[in-house]
C-alpha positions as CSV (number, residue, x, y, z in Angstrom):
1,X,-7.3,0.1,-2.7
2,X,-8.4,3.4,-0.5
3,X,-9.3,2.9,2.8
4,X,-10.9,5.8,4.3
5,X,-10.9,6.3,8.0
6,X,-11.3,10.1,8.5
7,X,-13.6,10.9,11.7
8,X,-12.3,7.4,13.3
9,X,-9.1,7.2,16.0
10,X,-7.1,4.2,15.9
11,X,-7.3,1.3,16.6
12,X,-9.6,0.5,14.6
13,X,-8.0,1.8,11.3
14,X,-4.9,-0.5,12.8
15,X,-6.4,-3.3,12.9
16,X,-8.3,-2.4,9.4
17,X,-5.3,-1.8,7.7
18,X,-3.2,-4.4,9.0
19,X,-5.8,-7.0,7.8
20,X,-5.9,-5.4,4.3
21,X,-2.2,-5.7,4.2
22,X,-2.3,-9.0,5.4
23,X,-4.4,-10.3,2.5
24,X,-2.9,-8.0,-0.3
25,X,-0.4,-9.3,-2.8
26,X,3.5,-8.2,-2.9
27,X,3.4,-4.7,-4.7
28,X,-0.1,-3.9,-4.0
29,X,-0.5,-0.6,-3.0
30,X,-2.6,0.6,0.0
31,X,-4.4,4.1,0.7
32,X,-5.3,5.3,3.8
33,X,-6.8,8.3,4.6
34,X,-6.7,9.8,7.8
35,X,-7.8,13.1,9.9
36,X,-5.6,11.7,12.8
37,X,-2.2,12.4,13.3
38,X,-2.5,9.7,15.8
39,X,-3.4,7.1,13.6
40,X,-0.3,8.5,10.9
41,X,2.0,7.7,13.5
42,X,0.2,4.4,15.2
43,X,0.1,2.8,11.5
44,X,4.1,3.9,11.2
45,X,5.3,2.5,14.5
46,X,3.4,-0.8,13.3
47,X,4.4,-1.1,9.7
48,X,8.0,0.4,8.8
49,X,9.9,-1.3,11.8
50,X,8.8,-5.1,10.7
51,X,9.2,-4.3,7.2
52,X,5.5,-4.9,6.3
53,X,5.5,-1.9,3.8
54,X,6.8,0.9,2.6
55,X,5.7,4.3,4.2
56,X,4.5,7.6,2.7
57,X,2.9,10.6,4.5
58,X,1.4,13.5,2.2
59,X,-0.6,16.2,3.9
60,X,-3.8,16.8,2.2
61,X,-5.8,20.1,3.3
62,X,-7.4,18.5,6.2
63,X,-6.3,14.8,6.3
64,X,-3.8,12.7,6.0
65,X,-3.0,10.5,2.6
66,X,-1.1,7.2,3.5
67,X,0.5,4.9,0.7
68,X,1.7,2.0,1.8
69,X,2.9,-0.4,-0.8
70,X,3.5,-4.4,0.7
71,X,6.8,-5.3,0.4
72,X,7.2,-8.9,1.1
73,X,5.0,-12.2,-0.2
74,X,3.8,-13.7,3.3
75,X,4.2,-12.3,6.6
76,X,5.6,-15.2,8.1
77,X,8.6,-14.4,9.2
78,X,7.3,-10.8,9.9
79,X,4.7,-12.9,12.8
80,X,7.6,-15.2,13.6
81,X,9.4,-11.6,15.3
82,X,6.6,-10.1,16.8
83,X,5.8,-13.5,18.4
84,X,9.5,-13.6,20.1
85,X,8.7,-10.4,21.6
């Protein structure tokens, strides 16, 4: 799945994503594109530290290419944590 968010600041690519990832299956595989470095590091500080997804960063010629690939089968206990915060 691509998701393509160039021209647009977060968060509204966050929440976009986030719902995507939500919904997608363990494995699946996520594209974002980006033009903000913003949003690379908004969608990092949300994802890698609850262990949503994996995490790659490959600068294209004027955007940003995100893969993100689910790593766990609900988000639960991923909720559970941000919930206790």
């Amino acid at each position: 799945m691509i998701l393509d968010f160039r021209g647009e600041e977060c968060p509204g690519p966050l929440v976009k994503t986030l719902r995507k990832l939500v919904n997608a299956k363990k494995g699946e595989e996520i594209i974002v594109l980006t033009d903000s470095k913003e949003c690379v590091n908004v969608l990092r500080e949300s994802i890698v530290p609850l262990g949503l997804g994996s995490f790659d960063v490959k600068q294209e010629d004027s955007y940003y290419k995100i893969t993100i690939i689910k790593l766990v089968d609900k988000l639960d206990e991923q909720i559970d944590i941000v919930k206790r915060c």
